[in-house]
Kinemage of the C-alpha trace (Angstrom):
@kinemage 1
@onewidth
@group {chain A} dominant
@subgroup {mainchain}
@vectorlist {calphas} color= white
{ca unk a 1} P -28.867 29.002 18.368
{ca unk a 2} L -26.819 32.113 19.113
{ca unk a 3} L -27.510 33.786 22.347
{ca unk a 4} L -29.510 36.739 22.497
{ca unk a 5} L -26.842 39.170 24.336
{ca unk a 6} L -24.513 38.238 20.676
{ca unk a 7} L -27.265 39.637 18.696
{ca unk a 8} L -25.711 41.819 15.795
{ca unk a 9} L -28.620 44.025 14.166
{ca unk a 10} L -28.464 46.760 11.472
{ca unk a 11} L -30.869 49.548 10.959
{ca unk a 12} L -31.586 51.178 7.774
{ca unk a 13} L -32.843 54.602 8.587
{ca unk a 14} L -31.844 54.288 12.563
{ca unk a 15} L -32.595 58.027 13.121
{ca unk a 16} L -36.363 58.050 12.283
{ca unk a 17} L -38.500 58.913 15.642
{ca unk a 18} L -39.580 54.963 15.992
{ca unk a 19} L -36.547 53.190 14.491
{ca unk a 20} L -34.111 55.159 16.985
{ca unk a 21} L -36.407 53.882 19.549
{ca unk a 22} L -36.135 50.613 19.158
{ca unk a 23} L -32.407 50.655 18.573
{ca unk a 24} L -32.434 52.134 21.947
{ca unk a 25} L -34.424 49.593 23.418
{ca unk a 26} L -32.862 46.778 21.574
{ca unk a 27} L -29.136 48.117 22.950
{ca unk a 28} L -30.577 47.991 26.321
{ca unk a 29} L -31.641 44.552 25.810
{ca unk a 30} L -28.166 43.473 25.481
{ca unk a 31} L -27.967 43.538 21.281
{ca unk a 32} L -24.685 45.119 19.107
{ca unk a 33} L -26.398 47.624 17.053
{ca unk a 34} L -25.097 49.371 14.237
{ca unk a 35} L -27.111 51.806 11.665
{ca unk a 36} L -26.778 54.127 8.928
{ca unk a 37} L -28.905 57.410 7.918
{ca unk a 38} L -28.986 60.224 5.485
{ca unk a 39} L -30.151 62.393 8.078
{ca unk a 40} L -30.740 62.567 11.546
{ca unk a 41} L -32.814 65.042 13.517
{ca unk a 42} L -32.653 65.931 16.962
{ca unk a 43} L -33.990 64.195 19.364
{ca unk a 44} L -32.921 61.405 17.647
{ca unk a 45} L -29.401 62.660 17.341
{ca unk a 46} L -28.601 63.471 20.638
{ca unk a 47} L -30.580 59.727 21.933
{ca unk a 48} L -28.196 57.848 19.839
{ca unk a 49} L -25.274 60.035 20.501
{ca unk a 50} L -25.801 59.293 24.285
{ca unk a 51} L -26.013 55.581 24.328
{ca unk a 52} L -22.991 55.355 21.722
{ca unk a 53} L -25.248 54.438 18.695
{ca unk a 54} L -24.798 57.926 16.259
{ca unk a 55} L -23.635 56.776 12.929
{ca unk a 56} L -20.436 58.269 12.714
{ca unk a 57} L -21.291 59.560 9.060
{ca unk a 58} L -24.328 60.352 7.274
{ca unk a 59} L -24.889 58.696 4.512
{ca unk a 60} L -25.213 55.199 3.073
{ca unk a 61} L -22.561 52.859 3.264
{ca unk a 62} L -23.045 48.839 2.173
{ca unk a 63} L -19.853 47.679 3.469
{ca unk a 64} L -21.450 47.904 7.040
{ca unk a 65} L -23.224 44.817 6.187
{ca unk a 66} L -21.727 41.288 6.061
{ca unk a 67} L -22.654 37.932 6.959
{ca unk a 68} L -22.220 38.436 10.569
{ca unk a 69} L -25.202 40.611 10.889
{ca unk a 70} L -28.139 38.333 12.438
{ca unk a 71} L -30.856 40.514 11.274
{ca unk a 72} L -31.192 43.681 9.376
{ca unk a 73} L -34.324 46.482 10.283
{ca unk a 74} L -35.351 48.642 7.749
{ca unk a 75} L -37.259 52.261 7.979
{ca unk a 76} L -39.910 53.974 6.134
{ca unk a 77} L -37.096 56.851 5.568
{ca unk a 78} L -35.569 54.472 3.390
{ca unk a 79} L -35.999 54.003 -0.395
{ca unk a 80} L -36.315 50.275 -2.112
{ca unk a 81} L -33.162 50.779 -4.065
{ca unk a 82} L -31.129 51.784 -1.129
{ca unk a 83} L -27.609 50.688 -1.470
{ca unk a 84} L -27.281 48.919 2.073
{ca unk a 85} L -31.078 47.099 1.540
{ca unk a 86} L -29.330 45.730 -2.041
{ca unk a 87} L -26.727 44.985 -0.215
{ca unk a 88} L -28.555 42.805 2.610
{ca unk a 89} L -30.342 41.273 0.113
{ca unk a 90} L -27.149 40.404 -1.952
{ca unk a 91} L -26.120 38.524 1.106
{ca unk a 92} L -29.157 36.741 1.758
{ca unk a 93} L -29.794 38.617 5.377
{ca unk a 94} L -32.654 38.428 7.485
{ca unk a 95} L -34.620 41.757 6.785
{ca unk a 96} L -37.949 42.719 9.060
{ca unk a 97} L -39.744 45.427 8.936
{ca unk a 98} L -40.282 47.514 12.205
{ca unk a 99} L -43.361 46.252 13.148
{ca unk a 100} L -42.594 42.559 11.702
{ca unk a 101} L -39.493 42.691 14.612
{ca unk a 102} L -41.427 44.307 17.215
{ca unk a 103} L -43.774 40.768 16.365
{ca unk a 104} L -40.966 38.741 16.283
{ca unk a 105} L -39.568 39.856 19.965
{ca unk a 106} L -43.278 39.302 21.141
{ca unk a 107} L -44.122 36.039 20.102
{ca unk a 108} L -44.470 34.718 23.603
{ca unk a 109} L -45.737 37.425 25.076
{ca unk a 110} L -49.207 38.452 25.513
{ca unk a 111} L -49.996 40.930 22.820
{ca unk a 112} L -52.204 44.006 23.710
{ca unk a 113} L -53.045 46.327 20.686
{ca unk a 114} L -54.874 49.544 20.318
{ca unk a 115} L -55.828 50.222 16.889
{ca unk a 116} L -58.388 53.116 15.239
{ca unk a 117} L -58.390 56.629 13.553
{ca unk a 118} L -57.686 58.505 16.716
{ca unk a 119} L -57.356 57.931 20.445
{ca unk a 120} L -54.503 55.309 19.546
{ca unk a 121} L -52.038 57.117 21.341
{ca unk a 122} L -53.908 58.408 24.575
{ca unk a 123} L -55.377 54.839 25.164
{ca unk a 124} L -51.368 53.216 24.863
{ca unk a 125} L -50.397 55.587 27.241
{ca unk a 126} L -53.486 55.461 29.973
{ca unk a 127} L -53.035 51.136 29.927
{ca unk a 128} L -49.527 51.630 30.209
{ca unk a 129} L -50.441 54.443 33.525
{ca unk a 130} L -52.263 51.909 34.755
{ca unk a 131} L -49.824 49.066 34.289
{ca unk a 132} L -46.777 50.621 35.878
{ca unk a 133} L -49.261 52.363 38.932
{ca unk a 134} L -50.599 48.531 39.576
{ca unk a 135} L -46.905 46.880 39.325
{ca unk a 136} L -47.864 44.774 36.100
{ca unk a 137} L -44.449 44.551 34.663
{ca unk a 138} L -44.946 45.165 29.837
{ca unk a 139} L -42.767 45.771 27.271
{ca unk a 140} L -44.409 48.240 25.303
{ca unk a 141} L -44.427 50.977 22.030
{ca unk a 142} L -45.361 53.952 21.868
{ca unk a 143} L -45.785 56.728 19.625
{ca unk a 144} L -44.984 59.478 22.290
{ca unk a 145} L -43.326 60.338 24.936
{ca unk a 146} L -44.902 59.401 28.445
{ca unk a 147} L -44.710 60.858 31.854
{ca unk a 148} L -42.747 58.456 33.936
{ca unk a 149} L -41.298 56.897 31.073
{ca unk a 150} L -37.721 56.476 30.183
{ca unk a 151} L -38.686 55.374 26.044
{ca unk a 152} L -41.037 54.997 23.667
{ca unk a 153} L -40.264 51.448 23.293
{ca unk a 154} L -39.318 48.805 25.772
{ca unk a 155} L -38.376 45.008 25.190
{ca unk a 156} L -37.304 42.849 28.008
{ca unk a 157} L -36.679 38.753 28.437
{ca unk a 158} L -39.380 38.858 31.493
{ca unk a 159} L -42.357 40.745 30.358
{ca unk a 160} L -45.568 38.841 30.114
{ca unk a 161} L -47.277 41.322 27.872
{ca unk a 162} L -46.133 43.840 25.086
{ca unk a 163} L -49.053 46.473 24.680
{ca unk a 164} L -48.163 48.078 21.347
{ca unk a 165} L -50.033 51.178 19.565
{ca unk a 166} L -51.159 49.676 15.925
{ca unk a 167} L -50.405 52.104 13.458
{ca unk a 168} L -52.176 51.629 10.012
{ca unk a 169} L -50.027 53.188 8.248
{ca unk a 170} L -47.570 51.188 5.849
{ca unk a 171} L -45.210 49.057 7.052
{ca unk a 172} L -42.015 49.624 4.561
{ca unk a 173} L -40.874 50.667 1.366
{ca unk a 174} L -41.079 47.078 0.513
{ca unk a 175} L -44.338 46.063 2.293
{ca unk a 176} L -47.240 47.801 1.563
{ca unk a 177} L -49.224 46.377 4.391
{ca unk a 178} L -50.741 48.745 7.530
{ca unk a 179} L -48.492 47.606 10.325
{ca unk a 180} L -50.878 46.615 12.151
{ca unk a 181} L -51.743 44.044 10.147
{ca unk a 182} L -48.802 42.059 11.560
{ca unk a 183} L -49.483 42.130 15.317
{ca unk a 184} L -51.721 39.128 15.481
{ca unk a 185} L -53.154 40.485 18.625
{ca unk a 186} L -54.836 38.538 22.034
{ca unk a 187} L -56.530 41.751 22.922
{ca unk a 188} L -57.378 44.253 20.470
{ca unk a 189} L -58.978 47.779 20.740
{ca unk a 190} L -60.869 49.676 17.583
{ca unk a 191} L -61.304 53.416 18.953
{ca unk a 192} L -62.858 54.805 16.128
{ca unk a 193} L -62.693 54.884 12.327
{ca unk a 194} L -62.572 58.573 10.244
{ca unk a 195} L -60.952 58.801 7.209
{ca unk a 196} L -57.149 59.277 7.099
{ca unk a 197} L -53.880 58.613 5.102
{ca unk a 198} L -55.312 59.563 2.004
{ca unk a 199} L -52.248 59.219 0.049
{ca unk a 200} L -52.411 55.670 0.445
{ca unk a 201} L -56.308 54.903 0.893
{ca unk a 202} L -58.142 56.973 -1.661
{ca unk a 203} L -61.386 55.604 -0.554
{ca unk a 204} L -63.227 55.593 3.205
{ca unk a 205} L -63.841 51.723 2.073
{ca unk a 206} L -60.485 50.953 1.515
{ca unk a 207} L -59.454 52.481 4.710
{ca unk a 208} L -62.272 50.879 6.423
{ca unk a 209} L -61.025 47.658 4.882
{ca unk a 210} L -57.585 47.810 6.675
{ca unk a 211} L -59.333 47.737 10.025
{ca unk a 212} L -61.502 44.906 8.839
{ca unk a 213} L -58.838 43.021 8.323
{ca unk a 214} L -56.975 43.879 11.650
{ca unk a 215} L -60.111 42.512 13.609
{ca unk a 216} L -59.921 39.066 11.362
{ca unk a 217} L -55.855 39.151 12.891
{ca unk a 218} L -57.039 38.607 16.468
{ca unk a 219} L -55.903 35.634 17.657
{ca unk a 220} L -58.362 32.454 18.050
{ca unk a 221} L -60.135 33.356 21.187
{ca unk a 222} L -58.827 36.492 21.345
{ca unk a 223} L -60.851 39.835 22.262
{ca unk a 224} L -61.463 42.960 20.671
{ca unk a 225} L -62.407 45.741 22.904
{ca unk a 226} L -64.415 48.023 20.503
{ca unk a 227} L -66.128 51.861 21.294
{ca unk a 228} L -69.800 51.209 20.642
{ca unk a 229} L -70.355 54.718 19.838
{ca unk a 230} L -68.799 54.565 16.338
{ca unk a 231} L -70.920 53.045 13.900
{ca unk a 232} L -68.507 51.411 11.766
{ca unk a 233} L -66.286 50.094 14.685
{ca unk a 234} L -69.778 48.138 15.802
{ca unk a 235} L -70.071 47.245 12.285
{ca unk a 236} L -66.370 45.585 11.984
{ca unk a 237} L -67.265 44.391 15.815
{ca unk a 238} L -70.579 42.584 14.561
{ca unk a 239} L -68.473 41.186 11.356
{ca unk a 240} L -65.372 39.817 13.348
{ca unk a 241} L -64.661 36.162 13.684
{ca unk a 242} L -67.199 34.407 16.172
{ca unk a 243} L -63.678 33.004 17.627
{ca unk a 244} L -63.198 35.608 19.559
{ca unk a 245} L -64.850 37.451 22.702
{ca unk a 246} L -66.003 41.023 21.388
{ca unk a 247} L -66.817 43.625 24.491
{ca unk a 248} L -68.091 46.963 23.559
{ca unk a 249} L -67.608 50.517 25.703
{ca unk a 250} L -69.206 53.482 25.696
{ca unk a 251} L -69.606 57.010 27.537
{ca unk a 252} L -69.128 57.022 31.152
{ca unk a 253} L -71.752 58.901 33.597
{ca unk a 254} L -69.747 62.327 34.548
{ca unk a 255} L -69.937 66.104 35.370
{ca unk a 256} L -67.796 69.184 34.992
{ca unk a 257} L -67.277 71.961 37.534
{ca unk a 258} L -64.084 74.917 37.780
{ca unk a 259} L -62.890 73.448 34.168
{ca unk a 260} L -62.759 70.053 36.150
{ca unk a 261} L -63.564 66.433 35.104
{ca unk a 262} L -65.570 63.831 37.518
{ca unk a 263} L -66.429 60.372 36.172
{ca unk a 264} L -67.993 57.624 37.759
{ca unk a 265} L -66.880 54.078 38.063
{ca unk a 266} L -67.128 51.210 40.680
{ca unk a 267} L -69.884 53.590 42.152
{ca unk a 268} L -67.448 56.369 43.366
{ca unk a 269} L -66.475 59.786 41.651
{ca unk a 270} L -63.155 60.213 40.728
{ca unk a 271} L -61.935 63.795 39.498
{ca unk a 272} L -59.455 63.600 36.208
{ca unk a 273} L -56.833 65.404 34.921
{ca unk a 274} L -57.880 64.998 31.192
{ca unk a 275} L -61.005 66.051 29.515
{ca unk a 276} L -63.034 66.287 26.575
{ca unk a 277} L -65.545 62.800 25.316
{ca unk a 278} L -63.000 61.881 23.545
{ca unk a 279} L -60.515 61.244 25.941
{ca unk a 280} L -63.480 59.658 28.486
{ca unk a 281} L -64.256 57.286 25.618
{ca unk a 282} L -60.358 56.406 25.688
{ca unk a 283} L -60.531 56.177 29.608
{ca unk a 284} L -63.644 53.432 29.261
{ca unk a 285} L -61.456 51.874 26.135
{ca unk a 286} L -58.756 51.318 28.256
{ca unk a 287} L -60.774 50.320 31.293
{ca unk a 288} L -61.701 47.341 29.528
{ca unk a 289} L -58.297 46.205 28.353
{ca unk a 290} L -56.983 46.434 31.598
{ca unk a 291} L -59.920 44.296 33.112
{ca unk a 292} L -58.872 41.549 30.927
{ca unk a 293} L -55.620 41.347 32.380
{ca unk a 294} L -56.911 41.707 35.903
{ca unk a 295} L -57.246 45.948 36.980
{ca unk a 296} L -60.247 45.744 38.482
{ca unk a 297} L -62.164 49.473 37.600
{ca unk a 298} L -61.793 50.942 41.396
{ca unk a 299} L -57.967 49.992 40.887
{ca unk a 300} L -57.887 51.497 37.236
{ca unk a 301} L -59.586 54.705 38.441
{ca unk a 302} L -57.644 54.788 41.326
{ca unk a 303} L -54.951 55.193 39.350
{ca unk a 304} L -55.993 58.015 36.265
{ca unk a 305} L -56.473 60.484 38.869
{ca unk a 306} L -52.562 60.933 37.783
{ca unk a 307} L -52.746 60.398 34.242
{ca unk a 308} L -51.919 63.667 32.598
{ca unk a 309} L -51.893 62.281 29.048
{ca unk a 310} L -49.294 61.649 26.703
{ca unk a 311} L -46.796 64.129 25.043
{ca unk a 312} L -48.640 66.851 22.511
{ca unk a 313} L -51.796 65.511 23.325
{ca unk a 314} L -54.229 68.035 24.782
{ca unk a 315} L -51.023 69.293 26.602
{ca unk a 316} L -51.141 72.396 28.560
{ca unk a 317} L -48.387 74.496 27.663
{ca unk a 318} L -48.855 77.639 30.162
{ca unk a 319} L -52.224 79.108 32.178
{ca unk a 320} L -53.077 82.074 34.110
{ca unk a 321} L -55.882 82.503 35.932
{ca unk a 322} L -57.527 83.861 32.416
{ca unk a 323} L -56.196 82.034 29.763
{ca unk a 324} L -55.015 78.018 29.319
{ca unk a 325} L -52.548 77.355 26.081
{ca unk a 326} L -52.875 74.039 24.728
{ca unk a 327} L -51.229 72.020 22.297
{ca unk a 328} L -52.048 68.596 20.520
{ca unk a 329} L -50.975 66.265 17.598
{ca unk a 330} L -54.589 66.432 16.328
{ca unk a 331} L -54.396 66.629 12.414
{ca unk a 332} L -57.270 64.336 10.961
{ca unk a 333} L -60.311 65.727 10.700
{ca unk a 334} L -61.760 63.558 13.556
{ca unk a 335} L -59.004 64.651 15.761
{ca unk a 336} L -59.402 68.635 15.307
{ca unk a 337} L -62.634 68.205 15.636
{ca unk a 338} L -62.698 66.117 18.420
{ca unk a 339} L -59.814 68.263 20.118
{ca unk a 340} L -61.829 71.532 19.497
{ca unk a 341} L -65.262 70.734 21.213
{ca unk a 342} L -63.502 69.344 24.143
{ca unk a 343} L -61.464 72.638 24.778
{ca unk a 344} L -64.882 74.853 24.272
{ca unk a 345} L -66.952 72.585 26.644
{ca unk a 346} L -63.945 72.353 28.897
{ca unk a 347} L -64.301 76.137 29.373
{ca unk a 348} L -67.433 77.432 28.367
{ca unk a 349} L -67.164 80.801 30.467
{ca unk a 350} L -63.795 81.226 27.727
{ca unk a 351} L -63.659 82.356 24.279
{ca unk a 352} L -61.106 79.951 22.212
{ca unk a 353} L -59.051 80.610 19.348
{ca unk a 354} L -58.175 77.493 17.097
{ca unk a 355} L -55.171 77.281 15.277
{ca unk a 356} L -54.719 74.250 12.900
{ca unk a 357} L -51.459 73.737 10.940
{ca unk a 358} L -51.901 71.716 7.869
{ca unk a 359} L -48.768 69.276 7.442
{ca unk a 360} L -49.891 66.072 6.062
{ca unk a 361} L -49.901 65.112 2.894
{ca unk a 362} L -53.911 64.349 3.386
{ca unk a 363} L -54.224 68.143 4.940
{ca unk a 364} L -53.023 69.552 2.151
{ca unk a 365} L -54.819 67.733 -0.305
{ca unk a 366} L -57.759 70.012 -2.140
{ca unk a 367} L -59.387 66.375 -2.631
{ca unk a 368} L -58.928 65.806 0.884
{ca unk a 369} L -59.740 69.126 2.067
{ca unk a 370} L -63.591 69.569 2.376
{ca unk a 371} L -63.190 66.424 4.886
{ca unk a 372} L -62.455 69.497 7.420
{ca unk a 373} L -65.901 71.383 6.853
{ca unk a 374} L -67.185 72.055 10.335
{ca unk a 375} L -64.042 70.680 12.580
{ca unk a 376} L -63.349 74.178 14.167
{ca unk a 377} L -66.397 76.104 13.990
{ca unk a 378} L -66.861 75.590 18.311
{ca unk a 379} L -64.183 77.749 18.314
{ca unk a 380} L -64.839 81.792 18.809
{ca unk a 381} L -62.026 82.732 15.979
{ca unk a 382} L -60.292 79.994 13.526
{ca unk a 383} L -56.832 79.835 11.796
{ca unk a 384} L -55.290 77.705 9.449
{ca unk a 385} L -51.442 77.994 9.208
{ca unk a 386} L -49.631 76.165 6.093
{ca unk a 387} L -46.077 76.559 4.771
{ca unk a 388} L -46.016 76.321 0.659
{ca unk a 389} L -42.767 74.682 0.862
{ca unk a 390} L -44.407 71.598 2.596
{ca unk a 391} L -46.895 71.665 -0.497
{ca unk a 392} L -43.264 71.634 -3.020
{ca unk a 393} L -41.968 68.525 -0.610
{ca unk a 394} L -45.040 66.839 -1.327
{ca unk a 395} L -45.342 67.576 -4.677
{ca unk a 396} L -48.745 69.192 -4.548
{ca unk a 397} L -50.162 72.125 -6.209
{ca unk a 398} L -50.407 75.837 -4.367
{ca unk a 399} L -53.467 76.410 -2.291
{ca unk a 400} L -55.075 79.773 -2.260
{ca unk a 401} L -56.435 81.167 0.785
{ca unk a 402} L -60.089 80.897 -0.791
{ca unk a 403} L -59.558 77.374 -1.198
{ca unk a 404} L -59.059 76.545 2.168
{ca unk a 405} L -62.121 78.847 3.706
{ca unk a 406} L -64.330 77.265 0.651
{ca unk a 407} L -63.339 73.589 1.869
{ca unk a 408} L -63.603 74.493 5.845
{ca unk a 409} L -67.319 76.422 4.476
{ca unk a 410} L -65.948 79.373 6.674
{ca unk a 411} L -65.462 82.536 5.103
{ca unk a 412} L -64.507 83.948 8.673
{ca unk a 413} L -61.662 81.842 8.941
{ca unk a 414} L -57.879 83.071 9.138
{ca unk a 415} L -55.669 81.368 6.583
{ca unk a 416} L -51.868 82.380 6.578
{ca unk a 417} L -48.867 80.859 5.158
{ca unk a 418} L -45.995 83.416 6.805
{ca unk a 419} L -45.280 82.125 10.365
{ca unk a 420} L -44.162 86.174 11.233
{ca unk a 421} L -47.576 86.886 9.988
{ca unk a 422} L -49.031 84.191 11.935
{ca unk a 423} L -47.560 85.051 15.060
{ca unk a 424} L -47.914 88.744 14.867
{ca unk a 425} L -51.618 87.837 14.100
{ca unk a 426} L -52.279 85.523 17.471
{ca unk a 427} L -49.880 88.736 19.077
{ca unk a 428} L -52.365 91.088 18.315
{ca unk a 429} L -55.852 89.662 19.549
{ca unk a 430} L -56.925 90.233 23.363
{ca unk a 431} L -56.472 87.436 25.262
{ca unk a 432} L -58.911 87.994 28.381
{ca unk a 433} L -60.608 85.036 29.445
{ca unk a 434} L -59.693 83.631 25.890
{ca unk a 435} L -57.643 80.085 25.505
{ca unk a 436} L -55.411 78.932 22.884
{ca unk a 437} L -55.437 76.016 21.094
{ca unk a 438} L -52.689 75.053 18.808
{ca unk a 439} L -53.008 71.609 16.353
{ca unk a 440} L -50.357 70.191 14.418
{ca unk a 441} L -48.291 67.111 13.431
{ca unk a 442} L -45.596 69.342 12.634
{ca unk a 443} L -44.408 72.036 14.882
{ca unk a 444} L -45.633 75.176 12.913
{ca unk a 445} L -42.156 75.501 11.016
{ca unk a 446} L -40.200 75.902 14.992
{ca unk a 447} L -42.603 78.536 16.665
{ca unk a 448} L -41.180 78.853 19.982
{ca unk a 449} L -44.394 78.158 21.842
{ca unk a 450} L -42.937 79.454 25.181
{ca unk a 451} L -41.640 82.832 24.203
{ca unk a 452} L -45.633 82.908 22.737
{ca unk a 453} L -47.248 81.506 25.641
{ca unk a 454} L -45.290 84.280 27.844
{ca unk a 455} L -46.781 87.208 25.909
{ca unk a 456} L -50.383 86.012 25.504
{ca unk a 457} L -50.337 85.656 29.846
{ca unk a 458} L -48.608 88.620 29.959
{ca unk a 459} L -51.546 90.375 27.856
{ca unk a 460} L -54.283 88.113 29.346
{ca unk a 461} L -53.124 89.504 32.876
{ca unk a 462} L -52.964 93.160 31.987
């Protein structure tokens, strides 16, 4: 068997925001990586430029590949008839999807992973917190960056457990499977389940289906950590294999005062940096998890006083003493909504203007649309920002401006598809004891939040 540090792997697509990451983490490990890309972004470009991994051309090039190559990794970027993917299968390579290789380098490790609609990320990230602040030594992905974290995915000879965030969105261009279908998980955590990915589950049941059959992956005597405030997850908890140990979680006793967060656990108060029920749901989600591995709850509190959150989750851009900028990844339905009553309860003394970029394919969707009805109206004054050329890359039809109030039922609500209009629009409104919430996937079309942030404190203070 060849040794590990002789390990010759090829990406297809190496510049995508998780494939670079796990060339990066595979390099570290000791592996020869080579890849190939038709473009590459920054960060990626500048993360593979530093560790000696850029592709020295764009582009696709099948003579890269030849029988010396152990294994071959292939991206969502990439198409099925992609020259060097003929070409691997021409010569009879080993070919694994991302998540079937982040499986394969975990096999004897003790898998960890957090599934659901929303909270995925946050929960990854606040085990993770906890791991590193107790000295419990993971490997680990992520789908953001983390505070006291180097990468977004780590993979080591020594680690006993690999906590991964299960994505359910497709694995390949050649595998149709959610990806987290493939984890075969000891401990498993269902958030929550709200429709999402519509381009690829046109029904709630066929979504719900994929999560179904996530729970049935567990591992005999496994355990699925599920929130038993979401009535399907208890559904898909009561359903699951009787193999397994099922534990539920739910809302922990706490209080707000000065736009601060106290929750109880192990019979103390401990004040948070996070907020909103969303992310205390997460915090009792991930409680549980790390019990199972031995963090006893003092020990895991003891240890979110410091959690800030992940990247472009709930993240505070800039504050004065009147006004708090946010921004956060929120997209789905569940998310913006979610996102939007946790700012307004957060700071009730506040107005709060909500500002919701659609990006997604499902977002953009007029089938898909009406699924927002109600998700910002906590907010005081609500925008929707969408560029028409992301409707032409998608191949969707035009949306009018009516369309989007009529789906959101909110004929007060401020649609634009100019980001100068846009900006000279959030520019204009008094910003006294008001806060800012901005919600995208994308990064409405390069704003530069900072510049932004300055002037709305610099009007908030006048």
């Amino acid at each position: 068997m060849k040794f590990e540090e002789n390990m010759r792997i090829h990406f297809i697509a190496i510049g995508g925001s998780a494939m670079h990451n796990l060339a990066l983490a595979l390099a570290d490990k000791g592996y020869t990586i080579t890849g190939s890309d038709d473009e590459i972004f920054e960060p990626s470009r500048s993360r593979l430029a530093n560790k000696g991994l850029l592709p020295e051309k764009e582009g696709w090039f099948p003579e890269k590949l030849d029988n010396n190559i152990d294994a071959v990794i292939l991206g969502m970027h990439a198409k099925a008839d992609n020259p060097e993917l003929l070409r691997a299968k021409e010569l009879k390579l080993k070919i694994y999807s991302y998540p079937e290789y982040l499986y394969e380098q975990s096999k004897d490790k003790t898998r960890i992973v957090i599934g659901g609609s929303h909270g995925k990320t946050t929960i990854t990230a606040m085990v993770l917190h906890a791991f590193k602040q107790a000295g419990i030594i993971s490997d680990y992905m992520i789908g953001a960056h983390l505070e006291g974290f180097e990468v977004m995915v780590k993979l080591s000879h020594n680690a006993h457990y690999m906590v991964i965030e299960g994505d359910e969105y497709l694995t390949s261009p050649i595998d149709p499977r959610p990806k987290f279908h493939l984890y075969h998980p000891h401990i498993a955590l269902l958030s929550g389940i709200a429709w999402d990915h519509f381009n690829v589950f046109p029904s709630f049941e066929i979504y719900k289906k994929q999560f179904e059959i996530f729970a049935s992956s567990i591992v005999p005597h496994g355990t699925l950590v599920y929130c038993n405030e979401d009535e399907t997850v208890r559904q898909i908890a009561r359903n699951a294999p009787e193999n397994i140990t099922k534990v539920g979680y739910s809302m922990p006793e706490s209080f707000l005062k000065d736009h601060k967060t106290y929750v109880k656990a192990a019979d103390e108060w401990f004040s948070l940096q996070i907020f909103g029920k969303h992310n205390l749901l997460n915090l009792m989600g991930a409680m549980e998890v790390c019990k199972l591995v031995g963090i006893d709850n003092l020990t895991f509190m003891q240890t979110m006083t410091s959690f800030r959150g992940a990247s472009n989750r709930l993240e505070l851009i800039a504050q004065n003493e009147s006004t708090t900028i946010y921004r956060d990844f929120a997209h789905s339905p569940s998310k913006v909504k979610a996102t939007v009553e946790a700012l307004y309860s957060q700071y009730q003394d506040r107005n709060l203007v909500a500002c919701l970029e659609l990006h997604t394919y499902s977002s953009l969707n007029k089938d898909f649309l009406p699924q927002y009805k109600g998700s910002l109206k906590m907010a005081q004054k609500r925008v929707v920002y969408f560029n028409p050329h992301a409707l032409q890359l998608k191949n969707l039809p035009f949306l009018l401006p009516e369309e989007i109030k009529s789906s959101f039922e909110d004929d007060s609500l401020q649609v634009f598809d100019d980001i100068n209009e846009l900006l000279a629009y959030l520019e204009s409104l008094s910003w006294k004891n008001t806060n800012l919430l901005l919600m995208s996937s994308g990064n409405f079309d390069g704003l530069d939040l900072k510049r932004l942030a300055d002037k709305i404190l610099l009007t908030s203070a006048s």
